[in-house]
PAKOLMAR-265287 format. One record per residue: residue in one letter; x, y, z of N, C-alpha, C, CB in turn. Coordinates in steps of 0.2 Angstrom, whole numbers, plus 5000, padded with zeros to 4 digits. Glycine has a CB too. Example, Ala and Ser with C-alpha at 12.3 -4.5 7.8 and 13.67 -1.06 7.14 Angstrom:
% PAKOLMAR-265287
A506649725039506249785039506649845039505749785045S506449895035506849955036506450005039507049975029
//
This chain:
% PAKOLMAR-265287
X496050444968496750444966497050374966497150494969X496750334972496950264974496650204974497150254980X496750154971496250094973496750044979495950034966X496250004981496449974987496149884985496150014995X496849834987496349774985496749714988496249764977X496449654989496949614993497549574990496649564997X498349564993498749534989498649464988499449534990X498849444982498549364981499249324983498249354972X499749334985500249314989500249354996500949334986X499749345001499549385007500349345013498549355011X500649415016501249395019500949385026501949445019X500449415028500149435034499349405034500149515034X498849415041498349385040497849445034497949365049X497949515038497849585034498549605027497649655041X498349575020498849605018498549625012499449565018X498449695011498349725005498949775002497749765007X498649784995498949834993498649894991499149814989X498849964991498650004991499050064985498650014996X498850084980499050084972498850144971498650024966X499250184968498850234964498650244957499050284965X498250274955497950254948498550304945497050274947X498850344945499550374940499950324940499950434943X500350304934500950274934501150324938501350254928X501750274940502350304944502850224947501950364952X503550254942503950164944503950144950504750144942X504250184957504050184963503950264967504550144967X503850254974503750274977504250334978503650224980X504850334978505350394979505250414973506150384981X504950414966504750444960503950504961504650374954X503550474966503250494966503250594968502950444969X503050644962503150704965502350754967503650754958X501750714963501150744964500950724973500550724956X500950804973500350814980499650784981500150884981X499350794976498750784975498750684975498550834967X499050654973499250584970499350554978500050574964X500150584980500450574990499650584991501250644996X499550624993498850634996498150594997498650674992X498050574990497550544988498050464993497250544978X498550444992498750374990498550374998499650354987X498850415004499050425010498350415013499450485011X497950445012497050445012496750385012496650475004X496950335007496550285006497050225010496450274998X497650235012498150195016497850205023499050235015X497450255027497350275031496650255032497650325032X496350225029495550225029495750165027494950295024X496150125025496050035024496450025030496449995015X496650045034497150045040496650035047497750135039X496150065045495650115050495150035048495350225047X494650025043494449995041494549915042494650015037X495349895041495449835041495949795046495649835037X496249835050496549815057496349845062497249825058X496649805066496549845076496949895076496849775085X497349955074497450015071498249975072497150105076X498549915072499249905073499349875065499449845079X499849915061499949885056500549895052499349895053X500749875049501549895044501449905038502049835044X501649965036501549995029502250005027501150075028X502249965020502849935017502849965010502749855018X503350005007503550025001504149954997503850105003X504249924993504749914991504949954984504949854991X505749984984505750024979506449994977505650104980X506449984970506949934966506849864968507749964967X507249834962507249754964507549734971507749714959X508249764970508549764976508449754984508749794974X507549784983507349784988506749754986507349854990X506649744985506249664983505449714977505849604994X505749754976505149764971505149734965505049824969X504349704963504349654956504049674952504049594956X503449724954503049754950503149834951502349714952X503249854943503549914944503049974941504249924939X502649954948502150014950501950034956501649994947X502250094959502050114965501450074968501750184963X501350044974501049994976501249984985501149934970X500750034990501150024995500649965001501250114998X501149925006500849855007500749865014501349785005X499949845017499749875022499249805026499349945019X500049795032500149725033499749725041501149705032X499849685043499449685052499349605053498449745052X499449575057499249515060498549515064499949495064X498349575066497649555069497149605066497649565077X496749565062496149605058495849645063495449555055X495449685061494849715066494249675064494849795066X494049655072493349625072492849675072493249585077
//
């Protein structure tokens, strides 16, 4: 239901993004279970994966909140990789 891949503006040392394959403009649009589900799945297994389990998961929803790209896309940040 999700891919996962790294931001090519990284804010952090670990900074991916984590997308779902339904459109959806953001994140408070999102209504499918099956979609949350899948998105939350793959947020938690690139979380598990790719940091020392300390990490910051970051939605922006509207401009105003600094969203640019208007597509669901949640940012799964951490300063210490796991070795």
């Amino acid at each position: 239901h999700a891919v996962a891949f790294l931001d090519i503006n990284p804010q952090a040392k670990v900074h991916i993004l984590v997308v779902p394959r339904q459109h959806t403009e953001n994140v408070s649009m999102l209504e499918s279970a099956e979609v949350l589900t899948g998105l939350f799945d793959l947020i938690r297994q690139v979380a598990s994966e790719k940091t020392d389990g300390q990490f910051r998961l970051q939605f922006n929803t509207g401009a105003a909140a600094g969203q640019s790209v208007f597509h669901v896309h949640g940012h799964v940040m951490s300063a210490t990789p796991k070795v």
